[in-house]
N, C-alpha and C positions, 0 to 999 in steps of 0.2 A: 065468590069475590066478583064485584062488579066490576067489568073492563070500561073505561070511557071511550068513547069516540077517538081521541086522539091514538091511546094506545092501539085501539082495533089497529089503525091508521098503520101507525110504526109498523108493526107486528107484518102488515101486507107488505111495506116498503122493505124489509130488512129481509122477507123472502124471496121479493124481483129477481135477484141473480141468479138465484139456487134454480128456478121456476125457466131465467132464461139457459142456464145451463144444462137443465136434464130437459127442456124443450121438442120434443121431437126424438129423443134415444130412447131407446130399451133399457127398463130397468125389470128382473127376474126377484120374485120374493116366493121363498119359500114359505110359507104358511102353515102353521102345526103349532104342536102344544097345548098349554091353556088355552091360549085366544082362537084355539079353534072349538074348545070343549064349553069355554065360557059363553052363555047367549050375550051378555050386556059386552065385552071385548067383541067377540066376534059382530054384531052390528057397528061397532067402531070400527075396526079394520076396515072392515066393506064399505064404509062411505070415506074412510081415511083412502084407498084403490080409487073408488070411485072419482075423488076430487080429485084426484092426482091424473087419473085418463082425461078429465075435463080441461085440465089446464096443458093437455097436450105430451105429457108423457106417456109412454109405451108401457104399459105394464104387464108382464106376465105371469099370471099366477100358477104356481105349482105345488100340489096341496098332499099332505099325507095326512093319515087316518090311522092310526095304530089303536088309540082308543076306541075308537066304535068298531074295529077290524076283531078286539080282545072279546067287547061286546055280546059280539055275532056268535065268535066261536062259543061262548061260553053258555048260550042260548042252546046250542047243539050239542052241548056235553066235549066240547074239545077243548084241549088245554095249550094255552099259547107256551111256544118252546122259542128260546133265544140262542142263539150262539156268536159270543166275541160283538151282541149289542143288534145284530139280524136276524131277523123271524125264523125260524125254520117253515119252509113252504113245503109241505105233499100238496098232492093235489088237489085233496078236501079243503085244506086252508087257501088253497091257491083259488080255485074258486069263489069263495069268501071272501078275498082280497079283491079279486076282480069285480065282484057284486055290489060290496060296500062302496070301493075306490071310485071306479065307474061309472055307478047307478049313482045310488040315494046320494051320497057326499058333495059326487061333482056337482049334480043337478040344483042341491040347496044352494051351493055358492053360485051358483050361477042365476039361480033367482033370487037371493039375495042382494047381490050387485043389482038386480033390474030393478027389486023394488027400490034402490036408492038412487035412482034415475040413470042408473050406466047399463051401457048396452054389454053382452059376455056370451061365450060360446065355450061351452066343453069339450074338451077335447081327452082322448086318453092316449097312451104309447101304443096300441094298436091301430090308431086313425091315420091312415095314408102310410102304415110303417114311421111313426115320428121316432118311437126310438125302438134301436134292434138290440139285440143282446144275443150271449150264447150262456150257456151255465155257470156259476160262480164256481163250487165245488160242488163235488158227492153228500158232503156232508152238510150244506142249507137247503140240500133239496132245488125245490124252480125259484130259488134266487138268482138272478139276473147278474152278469156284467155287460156293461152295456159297450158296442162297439160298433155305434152308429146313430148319429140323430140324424133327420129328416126333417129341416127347418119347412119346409115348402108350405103347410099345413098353417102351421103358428102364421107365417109371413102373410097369408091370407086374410086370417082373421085378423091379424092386428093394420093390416092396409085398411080393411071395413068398418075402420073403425069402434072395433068391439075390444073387448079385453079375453084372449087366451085364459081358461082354467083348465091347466093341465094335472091329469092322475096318472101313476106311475108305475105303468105297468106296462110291458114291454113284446116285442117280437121275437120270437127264434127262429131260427131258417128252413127248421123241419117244421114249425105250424106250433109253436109251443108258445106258452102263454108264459112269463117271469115275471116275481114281484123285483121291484127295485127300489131301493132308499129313497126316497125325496131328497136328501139334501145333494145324494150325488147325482140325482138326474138334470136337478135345479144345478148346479154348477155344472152339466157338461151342454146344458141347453142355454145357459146365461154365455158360455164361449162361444160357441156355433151359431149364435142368435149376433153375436156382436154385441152385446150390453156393455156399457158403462157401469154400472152397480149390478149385483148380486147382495140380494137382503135375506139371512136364515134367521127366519122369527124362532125365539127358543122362552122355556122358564126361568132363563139365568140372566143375570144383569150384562154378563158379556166375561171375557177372561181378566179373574182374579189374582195377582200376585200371590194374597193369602185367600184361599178360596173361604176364610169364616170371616170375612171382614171386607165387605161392600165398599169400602173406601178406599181398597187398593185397585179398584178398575181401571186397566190396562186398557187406553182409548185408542193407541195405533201400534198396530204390530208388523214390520217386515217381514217378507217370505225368509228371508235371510237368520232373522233371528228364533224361526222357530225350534231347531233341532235344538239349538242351547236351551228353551223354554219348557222342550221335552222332558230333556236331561234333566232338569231341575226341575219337572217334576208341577212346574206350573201349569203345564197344558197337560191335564192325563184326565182319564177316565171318560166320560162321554163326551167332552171338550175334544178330545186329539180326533173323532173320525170328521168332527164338524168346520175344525182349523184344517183339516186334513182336504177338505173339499174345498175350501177358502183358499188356500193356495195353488190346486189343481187350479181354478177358475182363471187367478192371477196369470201363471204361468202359460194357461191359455190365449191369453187377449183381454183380460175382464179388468179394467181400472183399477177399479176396490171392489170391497166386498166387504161386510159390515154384519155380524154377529147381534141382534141387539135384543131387547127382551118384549118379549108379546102379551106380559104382564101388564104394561107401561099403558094406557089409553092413549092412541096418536103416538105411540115411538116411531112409526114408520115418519109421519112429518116432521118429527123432531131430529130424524135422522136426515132425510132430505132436502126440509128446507127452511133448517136452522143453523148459525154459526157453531152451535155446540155439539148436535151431532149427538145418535145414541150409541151406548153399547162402544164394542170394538173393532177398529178398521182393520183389514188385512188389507197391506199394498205392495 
């Protein structure tokens, strides 16, 4: 469809406030899913980032890898194990987590962003100690709970005007190495960061009333009203650990924080810096 000149026009004008409003704040986007497995999304995201650090917001990117992580293992004869929706980490896989996460992953998003004219620096939870952790349980192995960020690092990079891509992988006090969720690293680094928004890019349109039926999307939801949204059975399955960090965020310090789909080309702008807004808000 061809845009005319005028609508280009509007479309710039009707962003102004969104553009004066996130100006200069931190906004934290977790990144995963399709639109990180898809080539043609994933080059959209990255210039969607990119224009968003141009026009002066803060952006943090904090990326997970589960699909190239399965990949890897499955390359070496090892079988990816879950529990309650978390990896199980030995140390063979913990390795592999840290190699893929890291290494190859960070490095592509980070030249990525370059080739689309924005400057970006990778960063992992072991640089400067950004995030500590001690054990989750006996039973995910070196799964992390994290109980300490270490902004000093990130604050660096994003004064130099570059964009943070953070990987999720963490510090222990005896020398240990922990894998950690992205969504909940992205939300306890989107509160200690001071951000304004928290964005979890996902494959879902956002939280469904009737989860078969795309037209009951749920656009704002209260910290307050989600234990009743439990109960009933609206928020469950791999929705409750993601609402689940959505509200930690809140309760932190974090504005909002917006669920939205990484399906969408440009949901991150449409989330941003449009009256309509994607996906689902927690406030």
């Amino acid at each position: 469809m061809k845009i005319i000149n005028e609508n280009r026009s509007q479309i710039l004008i009707e962003a102004l406030p969104y553009i004066q409003e996130y100006s200069g704040k931190i906004v934290v986007v977790k990144y995963g899913g399709n639109a990180m497995t898809n080539d043609n999304l994933k080059q959209k995201v990255m210039s969607d980032i990119v224009l968003l650090s141009t026009i002066g917001i803060k952006i943090v990117l904090v990326h997970g890898g589960g699909p190239e992580i399965n990949v890897m293992l499955e390359k070496i004869g090892k079988e990816s194990k879950f529990i309650n929706g978390l990896r199980y980490t030995d140390k063979e896989t913990m390795d592999i987590v840290q190699m893929v996460l890291c290494g190859k992953l960070n490095k592509d998003l980070v030249s990525l962003l370059q080739s689309h004219g924005g400057a970006a620096l990778g960063l992992c939870g072991l640089d400067d100690r950004l995030i500590e952790a001690k054990q989750l349980s006996e039973e995910l192995g070196l799964v992390g709970d994290i109980t300490k960020i270490n902004i000093r690092s990130v604050m660096t990079v994003l004064e130099s005007g570059c964009i943070p891509v953070i990987s999720t992988v963490a510090s222990g006090e005896n020398g240990e190495t922990f894998n950690i969720n992205a969504d909940i690293a992205a939300a306890r680094l989107a509160a200690e960061l001071g951000a304004v928004n928290l964005i979890l890019m996902t494959d879902v349109i956002g939280l469904l009333r009737d989860k078969n039926d795309e037209s009951t999307l749920i656009h704002s939801v209260h910290v307050s009203e989600v234990p009743l949204l439990k109960k009933q059975e609206i928020i469950s399955g791999g929705m409750i650990p993601k609402i689940d960090c959505c509200v930690e965020a809140v309760r932190r310090g974090v504005k909002k924080t917006n669920i939205i789909d990484g399906r969408i080309p440009h949901s991150i702008l449409i989330e941003l810096l449009t009256s309509e807004g994607a996906g689902t808000m927690i406030v």
